[in-house]
N, C-alpha and C positions, 0 to 999 in steps of 0.2 A: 504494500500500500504506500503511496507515495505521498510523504507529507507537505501541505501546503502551509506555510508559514504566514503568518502576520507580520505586519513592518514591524523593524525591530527600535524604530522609533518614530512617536505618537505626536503631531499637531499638540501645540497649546488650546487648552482650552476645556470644556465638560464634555464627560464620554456618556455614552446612553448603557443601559444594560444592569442591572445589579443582579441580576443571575450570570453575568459574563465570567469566562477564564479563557486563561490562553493554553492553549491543546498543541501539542508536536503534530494533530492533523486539526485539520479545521473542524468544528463540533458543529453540524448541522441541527441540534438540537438547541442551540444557543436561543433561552428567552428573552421578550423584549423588555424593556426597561418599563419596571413598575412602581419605582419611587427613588427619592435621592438619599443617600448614603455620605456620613461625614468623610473628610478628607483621612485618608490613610488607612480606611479600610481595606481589608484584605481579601486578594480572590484567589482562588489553585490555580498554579501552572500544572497542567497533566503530560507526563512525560509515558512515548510507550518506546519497546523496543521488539522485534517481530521474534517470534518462536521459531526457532529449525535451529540449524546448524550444529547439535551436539550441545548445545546452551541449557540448561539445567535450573540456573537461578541467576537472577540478575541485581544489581544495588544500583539506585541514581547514589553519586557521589560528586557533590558541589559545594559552591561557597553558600547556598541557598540558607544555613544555620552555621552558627560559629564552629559546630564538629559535622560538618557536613562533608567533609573532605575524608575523616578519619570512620566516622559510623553510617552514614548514608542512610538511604530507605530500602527496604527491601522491597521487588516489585512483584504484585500479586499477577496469575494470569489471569487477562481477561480477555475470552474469546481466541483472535491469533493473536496476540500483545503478552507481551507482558506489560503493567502500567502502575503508575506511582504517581502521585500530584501532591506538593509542599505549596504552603502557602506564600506569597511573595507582596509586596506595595505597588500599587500600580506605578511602571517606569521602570521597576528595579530590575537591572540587568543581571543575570544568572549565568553563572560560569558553570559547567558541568560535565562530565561522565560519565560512560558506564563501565561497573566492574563484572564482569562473566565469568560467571564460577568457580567465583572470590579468589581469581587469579588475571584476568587481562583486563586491562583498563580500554575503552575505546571510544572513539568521538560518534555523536548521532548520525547512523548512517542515513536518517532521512532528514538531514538541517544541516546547510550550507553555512552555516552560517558560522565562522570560528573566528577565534584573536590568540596570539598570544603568550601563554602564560608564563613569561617572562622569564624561562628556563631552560629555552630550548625547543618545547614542544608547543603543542596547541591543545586548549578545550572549545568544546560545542559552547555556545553561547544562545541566551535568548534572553527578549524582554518584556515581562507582566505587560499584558495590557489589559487591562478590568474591563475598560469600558463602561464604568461606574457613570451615572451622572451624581456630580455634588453638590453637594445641599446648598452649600455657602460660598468656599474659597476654594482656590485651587489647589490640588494635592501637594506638599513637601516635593521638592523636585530630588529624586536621590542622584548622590555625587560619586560618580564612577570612582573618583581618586580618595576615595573615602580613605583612612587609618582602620588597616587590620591589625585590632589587636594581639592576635594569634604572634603577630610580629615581633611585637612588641619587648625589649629587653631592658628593666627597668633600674634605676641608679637611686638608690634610700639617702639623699642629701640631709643629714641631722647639721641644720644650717649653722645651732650655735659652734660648732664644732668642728665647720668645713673650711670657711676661708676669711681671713675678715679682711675685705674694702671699703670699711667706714670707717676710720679708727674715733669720727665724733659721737657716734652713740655707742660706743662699748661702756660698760658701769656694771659695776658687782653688787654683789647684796651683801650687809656690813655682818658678819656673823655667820657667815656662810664661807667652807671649806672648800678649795679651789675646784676640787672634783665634781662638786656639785655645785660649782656659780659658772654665773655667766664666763663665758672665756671669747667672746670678741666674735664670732661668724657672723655671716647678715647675709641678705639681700647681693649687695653689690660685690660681696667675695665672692658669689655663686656667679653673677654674671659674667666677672672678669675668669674666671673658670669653663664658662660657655663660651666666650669670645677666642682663647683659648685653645680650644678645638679638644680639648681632655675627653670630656663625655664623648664624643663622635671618635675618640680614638680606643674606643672601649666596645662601642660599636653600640652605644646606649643610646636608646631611643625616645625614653621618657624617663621623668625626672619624679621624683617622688618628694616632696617637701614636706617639714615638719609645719605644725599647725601654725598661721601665719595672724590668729588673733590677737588680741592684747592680754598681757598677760600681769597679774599686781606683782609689788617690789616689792615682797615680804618673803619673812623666813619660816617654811615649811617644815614640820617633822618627818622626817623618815621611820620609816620601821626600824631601821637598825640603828636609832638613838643620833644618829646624826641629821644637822640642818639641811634644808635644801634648797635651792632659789627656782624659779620657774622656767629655768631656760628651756626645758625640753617641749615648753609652751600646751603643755594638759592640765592645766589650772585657768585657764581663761575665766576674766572678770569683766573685759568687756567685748561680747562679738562681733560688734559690729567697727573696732578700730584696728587695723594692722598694730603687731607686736613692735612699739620704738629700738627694741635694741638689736631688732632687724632691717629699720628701715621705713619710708613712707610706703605710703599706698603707689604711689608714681612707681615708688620702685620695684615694686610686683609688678605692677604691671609692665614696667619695661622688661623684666626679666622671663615674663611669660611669654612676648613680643619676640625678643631675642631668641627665646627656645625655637618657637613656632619658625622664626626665619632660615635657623638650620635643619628644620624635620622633627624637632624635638618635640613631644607630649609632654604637658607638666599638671600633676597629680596634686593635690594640696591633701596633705592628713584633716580628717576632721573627727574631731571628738567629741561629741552626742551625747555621752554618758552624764557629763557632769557639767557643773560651774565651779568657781570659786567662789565661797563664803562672803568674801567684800564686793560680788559679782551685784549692783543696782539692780539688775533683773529679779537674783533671786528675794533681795529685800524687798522690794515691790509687789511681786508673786511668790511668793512663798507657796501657793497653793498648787503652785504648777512642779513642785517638787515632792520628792519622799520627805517625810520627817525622819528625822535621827533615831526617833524613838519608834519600836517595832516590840509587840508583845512583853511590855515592861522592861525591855532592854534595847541598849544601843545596837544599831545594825549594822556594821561595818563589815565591809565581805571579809570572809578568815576571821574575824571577834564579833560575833552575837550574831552573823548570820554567814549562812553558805555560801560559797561561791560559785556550787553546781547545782543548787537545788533553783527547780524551773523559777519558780516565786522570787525567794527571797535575791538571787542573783540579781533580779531586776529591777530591785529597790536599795538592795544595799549600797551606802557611802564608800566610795576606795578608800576616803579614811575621814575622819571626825572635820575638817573641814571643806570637803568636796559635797558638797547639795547635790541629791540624783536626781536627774529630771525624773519625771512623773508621763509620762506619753502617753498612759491610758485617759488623763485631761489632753479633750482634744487641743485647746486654746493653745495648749504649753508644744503641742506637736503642731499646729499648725505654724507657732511662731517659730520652733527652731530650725524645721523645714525650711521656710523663708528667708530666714535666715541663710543655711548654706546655699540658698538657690542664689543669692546675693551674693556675695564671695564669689561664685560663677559670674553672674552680670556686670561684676565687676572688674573683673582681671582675664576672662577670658579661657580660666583653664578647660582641660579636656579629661578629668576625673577626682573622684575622690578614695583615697585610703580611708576605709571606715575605720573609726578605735573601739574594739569591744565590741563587738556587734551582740552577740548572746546578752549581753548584759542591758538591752534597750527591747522593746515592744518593737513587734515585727510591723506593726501597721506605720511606725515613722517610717521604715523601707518604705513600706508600699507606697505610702505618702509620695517620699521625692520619687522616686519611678516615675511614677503617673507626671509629677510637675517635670520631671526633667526632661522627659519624653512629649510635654506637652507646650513645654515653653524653651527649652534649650536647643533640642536635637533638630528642630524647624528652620530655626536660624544660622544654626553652624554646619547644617547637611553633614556632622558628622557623629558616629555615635558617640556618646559621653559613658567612660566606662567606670564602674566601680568594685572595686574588689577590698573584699572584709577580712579583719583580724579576730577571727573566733579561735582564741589561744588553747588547742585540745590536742596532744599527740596522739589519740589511739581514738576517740569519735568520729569516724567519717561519718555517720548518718546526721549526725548534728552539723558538722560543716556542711554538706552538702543542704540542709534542710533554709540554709538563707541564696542557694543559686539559685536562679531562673529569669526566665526573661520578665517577671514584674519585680525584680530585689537585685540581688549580686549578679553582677557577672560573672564573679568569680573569690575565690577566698583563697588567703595562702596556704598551702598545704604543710600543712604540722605534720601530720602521719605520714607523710613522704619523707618529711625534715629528717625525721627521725631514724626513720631505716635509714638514709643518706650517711647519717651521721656513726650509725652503730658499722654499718657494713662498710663503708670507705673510709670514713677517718680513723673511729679506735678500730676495726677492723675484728670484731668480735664476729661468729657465728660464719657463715660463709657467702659468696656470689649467689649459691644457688637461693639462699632467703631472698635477698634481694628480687631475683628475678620473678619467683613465687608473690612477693606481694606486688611488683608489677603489672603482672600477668591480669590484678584484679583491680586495681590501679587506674592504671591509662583510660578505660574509659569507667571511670566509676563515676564523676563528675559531670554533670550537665553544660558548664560553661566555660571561661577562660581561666583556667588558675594561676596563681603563682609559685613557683618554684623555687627554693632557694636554701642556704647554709646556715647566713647567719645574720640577726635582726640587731636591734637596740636593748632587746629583754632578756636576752641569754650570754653568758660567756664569749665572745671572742673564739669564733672558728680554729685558728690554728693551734688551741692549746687543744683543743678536743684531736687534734693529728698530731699530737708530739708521741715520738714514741712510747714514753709512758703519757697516756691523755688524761685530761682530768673529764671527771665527768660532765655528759653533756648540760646541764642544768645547773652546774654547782654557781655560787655568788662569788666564792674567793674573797680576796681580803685585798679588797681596791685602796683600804684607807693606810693599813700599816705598811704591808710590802706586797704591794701590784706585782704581778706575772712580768718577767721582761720578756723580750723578744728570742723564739727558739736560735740556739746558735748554729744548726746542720740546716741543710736543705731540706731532708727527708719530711719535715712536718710543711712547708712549702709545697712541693710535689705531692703530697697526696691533697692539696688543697682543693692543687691542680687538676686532679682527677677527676674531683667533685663538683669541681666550675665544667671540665669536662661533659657531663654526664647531665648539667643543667643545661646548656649550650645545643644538645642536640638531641633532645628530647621537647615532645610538646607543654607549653606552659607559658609563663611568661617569668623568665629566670630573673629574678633580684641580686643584685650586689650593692650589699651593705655598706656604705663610703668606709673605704681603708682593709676590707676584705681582699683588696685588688692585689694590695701587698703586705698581707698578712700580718695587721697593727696586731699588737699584742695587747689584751686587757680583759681582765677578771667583772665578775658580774656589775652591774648599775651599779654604782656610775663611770665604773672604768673602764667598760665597755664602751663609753662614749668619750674619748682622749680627744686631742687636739689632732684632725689630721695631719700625718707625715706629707710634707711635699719634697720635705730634700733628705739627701744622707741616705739614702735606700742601701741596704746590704747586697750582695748577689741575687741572695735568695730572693728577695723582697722582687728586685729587678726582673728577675725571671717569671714571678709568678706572675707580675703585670703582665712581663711580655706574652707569654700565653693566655693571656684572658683578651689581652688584643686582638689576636688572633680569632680565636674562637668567637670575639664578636662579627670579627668581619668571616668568615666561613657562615656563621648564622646570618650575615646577611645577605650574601651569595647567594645561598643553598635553602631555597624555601622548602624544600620535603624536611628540613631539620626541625620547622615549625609547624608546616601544614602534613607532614608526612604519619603516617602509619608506624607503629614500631611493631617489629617481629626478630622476636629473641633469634640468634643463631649458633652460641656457644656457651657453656656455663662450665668452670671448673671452681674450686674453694678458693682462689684469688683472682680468677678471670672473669671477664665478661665481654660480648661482643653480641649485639643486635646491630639491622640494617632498618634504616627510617625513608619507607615510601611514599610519596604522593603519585605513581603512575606516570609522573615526567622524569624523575631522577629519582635511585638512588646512593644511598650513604650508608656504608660501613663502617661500624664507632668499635673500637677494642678500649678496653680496660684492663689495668693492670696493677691491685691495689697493693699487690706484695711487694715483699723488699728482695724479691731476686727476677734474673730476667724471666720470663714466661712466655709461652705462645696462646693464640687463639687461632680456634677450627672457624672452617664455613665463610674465608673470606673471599672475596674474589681471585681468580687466577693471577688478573695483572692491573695494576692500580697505582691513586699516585696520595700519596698520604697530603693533606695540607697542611698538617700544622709542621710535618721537616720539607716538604716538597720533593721526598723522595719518590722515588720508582718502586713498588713491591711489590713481591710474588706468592697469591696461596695455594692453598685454600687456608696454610696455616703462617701465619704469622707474626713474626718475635717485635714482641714490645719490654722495653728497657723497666726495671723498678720503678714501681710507681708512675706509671705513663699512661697516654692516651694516643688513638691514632684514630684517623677521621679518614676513610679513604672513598676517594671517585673512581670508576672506571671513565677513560674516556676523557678526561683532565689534561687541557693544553698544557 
């Protein structure tokens, strides 16, 4: 049957039809328009592929969903067809494939119609056309050059701590220990760092900021008996003023300006959970908060209430002077939504870092969803992405339970963290663990995740890889004698590994500022040290140098993001999968032991990128602690 195509691009104007979709054959059944439909509603594109030739089963496999390249639809028979229809925006161009019995990728043999995909190959291509008439305005026009997040490789800037180019608003807090007071970053340290060309030599693509509200000058208690000042900016008092000893408002915005003009995304952390105590709002509203007092005692998460119990976690204070918003008052959620929708309106950026998400009413998600999608994403024709900190090593049903297309795009993966951490760094247990909870893993997730080592709330990555590691969680002792810097390489190289293994695997991999070359520092707050920019040791050197790498190989090589993983060797120190998208692919070896080893199942003849050598398998020798990325086929 020979498919007739509709134009693949549609006159301005209102379409008729709200029973319409667009068909890979023309749908002679197509009703006439019986009433108008608001802007952005959604109609099927139906995709068929013909039965013969040995063909068994079939998957559409497109960009049509953020894992639509990795999971696809599976297509049922209908008649001689087999047929599959995903829902699509009128306009939206679809890139796609099909996979035939879940081994050949191929383009629609009845649609002409292909671009592309910027690897070498080409996918079939087509474009929604609803043929909706609309009620009001004209639909959101979608923007071909949209930011796929899938792309995405993310840089964690804890600004007080990264650069400082203001030296006029640096100021401490008088009573407060150097570890935990202000130490000088800002705004304009970070721009002179983006002008720079650092972040793009990292191959970093969006920028992750810490909270950029105002924060009061007083001195906080810590759990562990010492004072703290609010540099880390999660004490906000007031939210509707940029933090001064970051900088003005001008200067976010110039800084998100500057991002935007090299490619850059820039994320702002935002923190929902709380205020601070001398915060006007909460004196004002008090009602729009928990009270301190819960069942005859104080509610403090960890003293008088739980931290994991459904309830209480979501009233409980972080500590005796943080006020927990209250969300289930609508008032108090409609204003602090507003709030960060502002902060967007403001400056421009293209996401948010949620803080604590388990610890807030899920209806504030749904809240900004709805508004960000209805006031944001219209104007900037680009998605606006959000990914949550639900701090859990071992609940994935609970992380998973804030993805979806009306909440998170995505949340960082702890229980990946954590296998990363036991199997690659201290190297307990074997590859073959590893590979087992991958297996269940990769697609367990609904959305965009994030991938990564090591954050601002735990330890310092490379002491977790020193040959004797400390444990993954421990606090250490920041105040009396901090951790110094390992003196060998070997805690370096297996660092390397583990950026390895982020880099070419789906997610969207984070690096921690100063993880690049493995700063040294024991739990909060020495975990959060003054970036190193000069004096780098070898090892230091190297480990940069390799994360360079790796960023630019991830941006070459899109099967490293959009691709498929399928394990291909597993021994008690090795590892080696190949990552497909059907245009390319990529053979990753691991090597977490400390002597040389081989891996099985690689290609014949190949050219490694991160040495640019020439190699030969199926089996092949990777040095202590290494990684190799190899192409066939590689000028």
């Amino acid at each position: 049957m020979r498919a007739l195509f509709r134009s693949l691009f549609m006159a301005a104007g209102f379409f008729a039809c709200t029973d319409a979709r667009l068909d890979s054959a023309t749908d002679p059944n197509a009703k006439p328009p019986t009433a108008c439909v608001p802007p952005g509603t959604q109609c099927p594109i139906v995709f068929r592929y013909p039965i013969g030739n040995g063909v068994s089963t079939v998957e559409l496999r497109g960009d049509f969903a953020p894992d639509g390249w990795t999971k696809g639809v599976a297509m049922q028979v209908e008649g001689t067809f087999f047929r599959a229809e995903v829902p699509a925006t009128d306009g939206a161009k679809v890139h796609y494939k099909f996979l035939l019995n879940g081994k050949d990728w191929v383009l629609d043999p009845a649609n002409p119609q292909k671009e592309t995909d910027g690897a070498g190959g080409e996918n079939s291509i087509t474009v929604a056309a609803c043929n909706f008439e609309y009620c009001a305005t004209e639909p959101p026009k979608p923007n071909p050059d949209a930011f796929d997040w899938r792309r995405a490789v993310m840089y964690f800037v804890f600004v007080d701590r990264f650069a400082n180019g203001d030296p006029t608003n640096d100021e401490t807090i008088l009573g407060v220990e150097p570890p935990a007071n202000y130490q000088g970053g800002d705004w304009a340290g970070v721009i002179q760092k983006l002008e720079s060309g650092y972040f793009e030599s990292l191959g970093v693509n969006a920028l992750w900021l810490t909270v950029p509200a105002d924060n009061p000058n007083v001195v906080g208690a810590g759990y562990d008996g010492h004072s703290y000042s609010a540099y880390h900016g999660y004490w906000a008092s007031n939210l509707e003023a940029p933090e001064e000893h970051f900088g003005t408002l001008a200067t976010l915005k110039d800084l998100v300006q500057k991002a935007h003009a090299r490619g850059i995304k820039v994320l702002f952390d935002y923190a929902m959970n709380h205020v601070h105590e001398s915060s006007t709002l909460y004196q004002a509203h008090a009602d729009w908060f928990w009270p301190l007092s819960y069942d005859n005692h104080q509610c403090v998460c960890g003293d008088g209430c739980d931290w994991n119990d459904s309830y209480q976690q979501k009233r409980c204070w972080f500590t005796s002077y943080l006020p927990d918003w209250n969300f289930t008052n609508s008032a108090a959620r409609a204003y602090s939504v507003g709030n960060a929708l502002k902060w967007v309106e403001d400056t421009g950026i293209d996401g948010f870092r949620l803080d604590a998400v388990k610890h807030i009413e899920l209806d504030w998600l749904l809240d900004l969803r709805k508004r960000i999608a209805a006031e944001v994403e219209p104007k900037s024709h680009e998605h606006f992405y959000m990914v949550g900190e639900t701090f859990e090593s071992g609940n994935r049903d609970l992380i998973k339970s804030y993805v979806g297309t009306d909440r998170l795009d995505g949340q960082f993966d702890f229980p990946l963290r954590a296998v990363l951490v036991e199997k690659l760094l201290r190297r307990t247990g074997t590859m073959h663990d590893l590979d087992a909870f991958l297996a269940s893993n990769d697609t367990f997730y609904p959305g965009v995740m994030s991938t990564f080592i090591g954050n601002h709330d735990i330890v310092r990555a490379i002491h977790v890889a020193e040959d004797s590691p400390w444990d993954a969680w421990a606090a250490g002792n920041p105040w009396g004698a901090p951790p110094s810097l390992p003196k060998n390489a070997a805690p370096f190289e297996r660092l390397g590994v583990a950026f390895a293994f982020l880099f070419t695997t789906q997610g969207v991999p984070l690096i921690y500022y100063g993880d690049e070359i493995g700063m040294p520092g024991a739990g909060d707050p020495d975990n959060r040290r003054f970036m190193q920019w000069e004096g780098l040791t070898s090892a230091q050197a190297g480990l940069r140098t390799l994360v360079e790498k790796l960023g630019k190989i991830r941006r070459d090589h899109p099967a490293l993001w959009r691709g498929a993983r399928s394990t291909l060797s597993v021994t008690d120190d090795t590892y080696s999968y190949a990552m497909s998208d059907g245009v390319e692919t990529l053979y990753v070896g691991l090597n977490r032991g400390d002597v040389t080893a081989a891996v099985g199942s690689m290609p014949q003849k190949g050219r490694d990128l991160l040495t640019d050598e020439l190699v030969e398998g199926p089996g092949v020798t990777l040095a202590p602690r290494s990684a190799r990325i190899i192409v066939v086929n590689a000028p």
